[in-house]
C-alpha positions as CSV (number, residue, x, y, z in Angstrom):
1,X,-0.9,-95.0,16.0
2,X,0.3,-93.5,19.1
3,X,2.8,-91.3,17.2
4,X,0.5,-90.4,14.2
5,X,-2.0,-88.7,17.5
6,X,0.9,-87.4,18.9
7,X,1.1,-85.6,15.6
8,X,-2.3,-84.5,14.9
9,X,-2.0,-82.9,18.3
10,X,1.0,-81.4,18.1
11,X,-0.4,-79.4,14.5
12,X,-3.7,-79.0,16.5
13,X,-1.9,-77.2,19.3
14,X,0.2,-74.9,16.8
15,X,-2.8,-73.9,14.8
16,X,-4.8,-73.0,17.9
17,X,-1.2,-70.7,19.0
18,X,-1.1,-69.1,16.0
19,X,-4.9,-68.4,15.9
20,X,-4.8,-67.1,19.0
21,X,-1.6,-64.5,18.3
22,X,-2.9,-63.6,14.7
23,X,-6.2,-62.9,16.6
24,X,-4.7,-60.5,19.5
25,X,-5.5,-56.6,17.8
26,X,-2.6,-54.4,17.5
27,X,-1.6,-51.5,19.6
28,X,-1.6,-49.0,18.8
29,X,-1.1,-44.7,20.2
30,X,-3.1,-41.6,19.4
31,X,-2.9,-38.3,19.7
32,X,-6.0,-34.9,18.9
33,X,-4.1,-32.9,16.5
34,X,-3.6,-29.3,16.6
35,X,-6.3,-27.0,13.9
36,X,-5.7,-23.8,12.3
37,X,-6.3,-22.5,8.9
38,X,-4.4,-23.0,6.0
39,X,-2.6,-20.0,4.8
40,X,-0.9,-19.1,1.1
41,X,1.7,-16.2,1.3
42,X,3.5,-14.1,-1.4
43,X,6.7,-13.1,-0.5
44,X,7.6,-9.9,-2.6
45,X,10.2,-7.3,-3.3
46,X,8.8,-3.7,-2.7
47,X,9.8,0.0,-2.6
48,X,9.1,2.4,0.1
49,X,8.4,5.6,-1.4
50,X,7.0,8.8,-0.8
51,X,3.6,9.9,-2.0
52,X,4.4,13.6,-2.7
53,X,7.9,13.4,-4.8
54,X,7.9,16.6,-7.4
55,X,10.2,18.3,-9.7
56,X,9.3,21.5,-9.7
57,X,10.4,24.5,-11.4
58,X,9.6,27.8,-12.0
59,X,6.8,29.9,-13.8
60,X,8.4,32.4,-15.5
61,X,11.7,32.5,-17.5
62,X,14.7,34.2,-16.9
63,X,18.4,34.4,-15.1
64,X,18.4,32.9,-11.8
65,X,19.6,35.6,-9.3
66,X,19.4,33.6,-5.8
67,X,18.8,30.0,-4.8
68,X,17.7,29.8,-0.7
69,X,18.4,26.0,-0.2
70,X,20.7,23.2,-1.1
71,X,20.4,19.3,-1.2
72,X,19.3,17.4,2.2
73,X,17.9,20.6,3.0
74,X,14.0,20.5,5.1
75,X,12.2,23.2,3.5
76,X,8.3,23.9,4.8
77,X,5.1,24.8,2.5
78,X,5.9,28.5,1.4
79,X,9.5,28.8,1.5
80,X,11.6,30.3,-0.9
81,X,13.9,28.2,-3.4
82,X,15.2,30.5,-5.4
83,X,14.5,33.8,-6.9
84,X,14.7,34.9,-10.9
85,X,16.2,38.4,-11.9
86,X,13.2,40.8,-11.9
87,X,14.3,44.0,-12.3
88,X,12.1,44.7,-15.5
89,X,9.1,42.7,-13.3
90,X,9.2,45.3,-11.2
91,X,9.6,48.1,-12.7
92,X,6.6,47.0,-14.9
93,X,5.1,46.6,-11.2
94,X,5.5,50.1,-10.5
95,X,4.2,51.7,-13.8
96,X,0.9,49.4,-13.6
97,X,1.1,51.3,-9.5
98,X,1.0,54.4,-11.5
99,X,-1.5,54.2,-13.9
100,X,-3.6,52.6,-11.2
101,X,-3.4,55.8,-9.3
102,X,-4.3,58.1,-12.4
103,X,-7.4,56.3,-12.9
104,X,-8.6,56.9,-9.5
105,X,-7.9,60.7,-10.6
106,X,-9.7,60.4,-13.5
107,X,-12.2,58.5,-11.7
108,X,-12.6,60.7,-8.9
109,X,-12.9,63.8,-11.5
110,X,-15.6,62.2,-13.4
111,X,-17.5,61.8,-10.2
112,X,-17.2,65.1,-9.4
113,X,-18.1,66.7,-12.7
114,X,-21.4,64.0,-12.9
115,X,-22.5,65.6,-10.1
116,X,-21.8,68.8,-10.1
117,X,-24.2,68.8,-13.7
118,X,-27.0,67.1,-11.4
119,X,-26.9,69.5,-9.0
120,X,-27.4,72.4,-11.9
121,X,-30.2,70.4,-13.5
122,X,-32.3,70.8,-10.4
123,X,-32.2,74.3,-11.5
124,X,-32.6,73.7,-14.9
125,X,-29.8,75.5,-15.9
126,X,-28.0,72.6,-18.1
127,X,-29.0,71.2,-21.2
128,X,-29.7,67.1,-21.0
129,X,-27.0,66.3,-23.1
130,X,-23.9,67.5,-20.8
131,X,-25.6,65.5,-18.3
132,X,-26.0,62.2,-20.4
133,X,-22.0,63.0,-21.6
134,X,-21.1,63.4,-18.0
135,X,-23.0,60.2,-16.9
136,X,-20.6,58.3,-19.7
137,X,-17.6,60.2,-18.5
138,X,-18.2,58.3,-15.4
139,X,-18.6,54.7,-16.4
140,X,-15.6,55.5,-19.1
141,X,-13.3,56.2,-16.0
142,X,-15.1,53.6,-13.6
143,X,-14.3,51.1,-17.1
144,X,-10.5,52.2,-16.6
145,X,-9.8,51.9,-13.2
146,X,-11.3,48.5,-13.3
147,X,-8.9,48.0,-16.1
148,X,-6.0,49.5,-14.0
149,X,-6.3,47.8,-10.7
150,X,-6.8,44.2,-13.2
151,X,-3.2,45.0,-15.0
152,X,-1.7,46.0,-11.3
153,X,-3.0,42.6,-10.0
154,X,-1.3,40.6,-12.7
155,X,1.9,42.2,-12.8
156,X,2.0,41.7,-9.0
157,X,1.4,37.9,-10.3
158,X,4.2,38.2,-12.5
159,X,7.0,39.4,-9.9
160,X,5.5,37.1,-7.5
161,X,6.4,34.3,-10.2
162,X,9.8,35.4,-10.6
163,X,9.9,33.8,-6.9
164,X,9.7,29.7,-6.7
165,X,8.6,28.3,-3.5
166,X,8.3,25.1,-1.6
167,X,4.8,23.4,-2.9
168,X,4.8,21.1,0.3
169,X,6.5,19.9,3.8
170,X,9.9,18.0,2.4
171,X,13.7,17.9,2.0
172,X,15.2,18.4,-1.3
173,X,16.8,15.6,-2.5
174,X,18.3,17.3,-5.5
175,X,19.2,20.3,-7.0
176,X,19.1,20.8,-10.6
177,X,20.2,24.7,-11.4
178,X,22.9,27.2,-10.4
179,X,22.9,30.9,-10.0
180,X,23.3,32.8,-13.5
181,X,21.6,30.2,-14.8
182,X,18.7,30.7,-17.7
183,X,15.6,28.7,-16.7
184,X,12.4,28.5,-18.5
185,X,8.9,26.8,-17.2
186,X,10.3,23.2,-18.8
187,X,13.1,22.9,-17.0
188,X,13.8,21.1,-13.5
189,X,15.0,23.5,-10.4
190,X,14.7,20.7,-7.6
191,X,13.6,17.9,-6.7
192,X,11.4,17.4,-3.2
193,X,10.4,14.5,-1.3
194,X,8.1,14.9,1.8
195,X,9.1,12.1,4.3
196,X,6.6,12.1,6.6
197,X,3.8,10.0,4.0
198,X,5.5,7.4,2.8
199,X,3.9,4.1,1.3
200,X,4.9,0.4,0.2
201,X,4.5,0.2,-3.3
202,X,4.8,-3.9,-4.8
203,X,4.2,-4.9,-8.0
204,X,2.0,-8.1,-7.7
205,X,1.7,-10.7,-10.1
206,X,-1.0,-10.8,-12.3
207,X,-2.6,-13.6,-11.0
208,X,-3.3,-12.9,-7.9
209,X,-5.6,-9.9,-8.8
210,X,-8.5,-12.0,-7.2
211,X,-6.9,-12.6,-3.9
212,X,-7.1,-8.9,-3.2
213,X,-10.8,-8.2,-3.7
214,X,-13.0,-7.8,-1.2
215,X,-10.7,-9.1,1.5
216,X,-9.0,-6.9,3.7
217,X,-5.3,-7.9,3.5
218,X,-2.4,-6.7,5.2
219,X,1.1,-7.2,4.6
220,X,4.3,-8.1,6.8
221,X,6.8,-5.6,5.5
222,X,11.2,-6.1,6.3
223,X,12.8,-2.5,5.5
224,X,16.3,-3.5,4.5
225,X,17.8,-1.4,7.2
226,X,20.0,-2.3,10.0
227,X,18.3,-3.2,13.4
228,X,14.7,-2.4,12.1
229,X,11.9,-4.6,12.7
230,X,9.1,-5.8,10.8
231,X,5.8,-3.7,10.3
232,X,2.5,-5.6,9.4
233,X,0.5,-2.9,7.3
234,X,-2.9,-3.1,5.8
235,X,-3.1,-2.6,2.4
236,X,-4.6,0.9,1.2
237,X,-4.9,0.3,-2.5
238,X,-5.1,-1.8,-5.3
239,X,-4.8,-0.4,-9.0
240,X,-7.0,-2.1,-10.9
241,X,-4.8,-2.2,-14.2
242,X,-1.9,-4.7,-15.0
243,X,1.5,-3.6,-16.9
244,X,1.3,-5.4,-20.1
245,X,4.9,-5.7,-19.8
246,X,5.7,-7.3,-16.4
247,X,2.0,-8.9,-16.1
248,X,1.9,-7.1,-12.7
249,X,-0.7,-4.7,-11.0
250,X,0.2,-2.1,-8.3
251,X,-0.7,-2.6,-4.7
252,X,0.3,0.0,-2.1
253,X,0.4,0.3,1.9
254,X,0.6,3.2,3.6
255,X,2.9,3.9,6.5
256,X,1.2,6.5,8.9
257,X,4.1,6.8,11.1
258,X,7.3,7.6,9.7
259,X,8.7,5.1,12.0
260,X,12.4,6.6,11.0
261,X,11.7,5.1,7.3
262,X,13.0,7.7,4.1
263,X,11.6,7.2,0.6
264,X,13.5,4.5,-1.6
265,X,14.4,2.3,0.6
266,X,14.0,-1.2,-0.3
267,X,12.1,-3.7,1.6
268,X,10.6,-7.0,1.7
269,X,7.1,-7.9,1.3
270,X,4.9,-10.9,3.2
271,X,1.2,-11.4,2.2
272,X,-1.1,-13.6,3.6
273,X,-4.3,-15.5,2.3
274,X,-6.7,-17.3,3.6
275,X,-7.4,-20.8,1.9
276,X,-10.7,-21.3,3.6
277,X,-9.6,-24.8,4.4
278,X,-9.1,-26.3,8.0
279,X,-5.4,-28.2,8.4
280,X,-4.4,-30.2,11.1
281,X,-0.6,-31.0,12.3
282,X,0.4,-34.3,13.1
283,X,3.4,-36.0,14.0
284,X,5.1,-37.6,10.5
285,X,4.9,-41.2,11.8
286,X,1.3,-40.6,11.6
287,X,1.3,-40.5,7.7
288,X,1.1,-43.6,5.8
289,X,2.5,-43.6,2.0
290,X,1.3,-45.2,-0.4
291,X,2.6,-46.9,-3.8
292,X,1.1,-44.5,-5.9
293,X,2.4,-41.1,-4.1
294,X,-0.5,-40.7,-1.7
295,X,-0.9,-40.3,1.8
296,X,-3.6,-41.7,4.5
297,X,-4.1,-41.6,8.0
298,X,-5.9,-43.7,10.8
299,X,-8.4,-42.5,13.1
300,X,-9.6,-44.8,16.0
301,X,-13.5,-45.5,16.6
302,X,-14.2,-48.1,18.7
303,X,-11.4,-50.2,18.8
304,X,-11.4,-50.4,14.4
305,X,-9.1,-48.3,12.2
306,X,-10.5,-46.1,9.9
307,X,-8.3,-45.0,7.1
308,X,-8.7,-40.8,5.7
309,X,-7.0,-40.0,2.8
310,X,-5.5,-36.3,3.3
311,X,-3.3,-34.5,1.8
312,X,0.1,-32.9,2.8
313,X,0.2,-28.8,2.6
314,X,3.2,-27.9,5.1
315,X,5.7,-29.6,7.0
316,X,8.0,-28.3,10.1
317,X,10.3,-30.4,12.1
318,X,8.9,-33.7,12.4
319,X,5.2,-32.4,12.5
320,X,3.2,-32.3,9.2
321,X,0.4,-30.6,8.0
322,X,-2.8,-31.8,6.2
323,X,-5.8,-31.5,5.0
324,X,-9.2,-33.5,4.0
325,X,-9.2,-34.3,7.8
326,X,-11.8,-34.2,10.5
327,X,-10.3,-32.5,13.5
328,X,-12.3,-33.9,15.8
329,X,-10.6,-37.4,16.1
330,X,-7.4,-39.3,18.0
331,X,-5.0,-40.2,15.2
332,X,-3.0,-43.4,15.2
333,X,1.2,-42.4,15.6
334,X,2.7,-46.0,15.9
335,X,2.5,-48.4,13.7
336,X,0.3,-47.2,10.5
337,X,2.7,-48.9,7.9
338,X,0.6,-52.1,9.4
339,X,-2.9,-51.0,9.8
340,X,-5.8,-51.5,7.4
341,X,-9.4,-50.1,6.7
342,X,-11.3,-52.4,9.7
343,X,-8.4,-53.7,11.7
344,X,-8.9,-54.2,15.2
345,X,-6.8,-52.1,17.5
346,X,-6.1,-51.9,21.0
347,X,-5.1,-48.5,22.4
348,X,-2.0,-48.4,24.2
349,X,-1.7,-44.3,25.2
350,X,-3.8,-40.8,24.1
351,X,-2.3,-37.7,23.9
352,X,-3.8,-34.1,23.0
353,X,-7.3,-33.0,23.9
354,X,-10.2,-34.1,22.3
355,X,-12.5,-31.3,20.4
């Protein structure tokens, strides 16, 4: 009997140990998270490029007899190109001078003959009719030195045309003609690219198109140049019309400083949006996995885990970002693998500040 007590003491003593360890709550340490808004980015491939880049060319046909510039050249608004043979331009000039100057004869004649029959009618000394032919004389030669002075005026447009000049502020990136050369109206004389407006121009995907309205975006932008650092833009335009091709729509973002950029220069694209969703970053121990692929974490209220199920967005290092969190709470970092919905915890150490 003595040993069966022993016995039945002995178990009594190890249940009441084990009891008493399996009762003791589990420590655990917490830390506030850090909070900032989730973010999606595009990362693109764009062009810089100019936003006035002609071809132009000349107005009137003929043999080119000077060209003014050459390629890499800076030419200003109004500066001459190159000039056409125009010889027969001009002397066409000069005859339309001529016959401007014998209609103001004419002109000036019929004035004087209109009123020199006036003046004799007040002494009724003429017969109605010369005056009514003299009054036609008049309008007939006021009719041709309107005509004159209109036929001067456009064969002054004509030499002028024989002249091409710079249409705006650039440097000519090519030249397309040589002296001796026949050029008509269709065919390219140089081309000109005005450096000082430039733009981004990215084809975006198609899908996307939402994202851009109504927000005000702005893009990170890499020129792929040596030793040149990274511009954040806004963006100036959307076109509102996808290539069927490429499934892509046009976005632009203009520069407006040169900031030592030329046009077609390739550069790399970084756009930001807003999710409109709150993450928080915690360290990785914090996460618990679960069988089926998902992820929970434990918060800390009154000395009883509470389990959140989040979801994983970004991860740096070994911090890791989720969402479907309340930022306002201590987070358990030791020992998730173990906790429960309801366990009883004891809190060991807090870091962070609360919110």
């Amino acid at each position: 009997m003595n040993t069966l007590n022993f016995k039945h003491g002995f178990y009594a003593l190890f249940l009441l140990i084990s009891l008493s360890l399996t009762a003791k709550d589990t420590s655990v340490d917490l830390i506030y998270p850090d909070e900032n808004q989730v973010t999606e980015q595009l990362a693109l491939s764009g062009t810089i490029k100019s936003k006035q880049h002609a071809i132009v060319t000349v107005l009137e046909q003929g043999v080119i007899a000077q060209i003014f510039v050459e390629a890499g050249e800076n030419v200003k608004h109004g500066d001459s190109l190159l000039e056409l043979n125009n010889s027969l331009a001009k002397a066409q000039l000069a005859q339309a001078k001529a016959s401007l100057e014998a209609s103001k004869i004419a002109h000036q004649e019929a004035v004087r003959l209109y009123q020199e029959v006036l003046s004799l009618s007040k002494q009724q000394v003429v017969a109605k009719t010369l005056i009514a032919e003299r009054a036609a004389d008049q309008a007939k030669a006021e009719a041709q030195l309107a005509v004159a002075r209109a036929l001067l005026e456009e064969q002054q447009e004509v030499v002028n045309r024989h002249r091409l000049t710079a249409p705006f502020n650039g440097v000519i990136s090519k030249r397309h003609v040589e002296v001796g050369e026949w050029i008509t109206p269709q065919s390219p004389a140089f081309t000109i690219v005005a450096n000082d407006k430039l733009r981004l121009e990215l084809a975006v995907p198609q899908e996307y198109f939402s994202k851009f309205q109504g927000n005000q975006l702005t893009v990170l932008v890499s020129p792929e140049l040596s030793n040149f650092a990274p511009i954040e833009l806004p963006i100036s335009q959307v076109i509102a019309v996808a290539d069927e091709m490429s499934r892509t729509f046009t976005v632009f973002a203009d520069i407006t400083n040169n900031k030592g950029l030329i046009s077609g220069v390739s550069a790399r694209a970084l756009i930001r949006f807003s999710a409109g969703q709150q993450q928080i970053w915690l360290p990785k121990t914090a996460i618990k996995h679960h069988p089926d692929g998902g992820y929970s974490i434990f918060s800390v209220t009154e000395n009883v885990a509470k389990r959140h199920l989040i979801q994983i967005v970004d991860e740096k290092a070994d911090q890791i970002a989720v969402i479907n969190a309340p930022s306002n709470l201590a987070f358990v970092v030791s020992g998730v693998e173990a906790l429960k919905e309801g366990m009883q915890v004891s809190v060991a150490s807090v870091k962070g500040i609360a919110k």
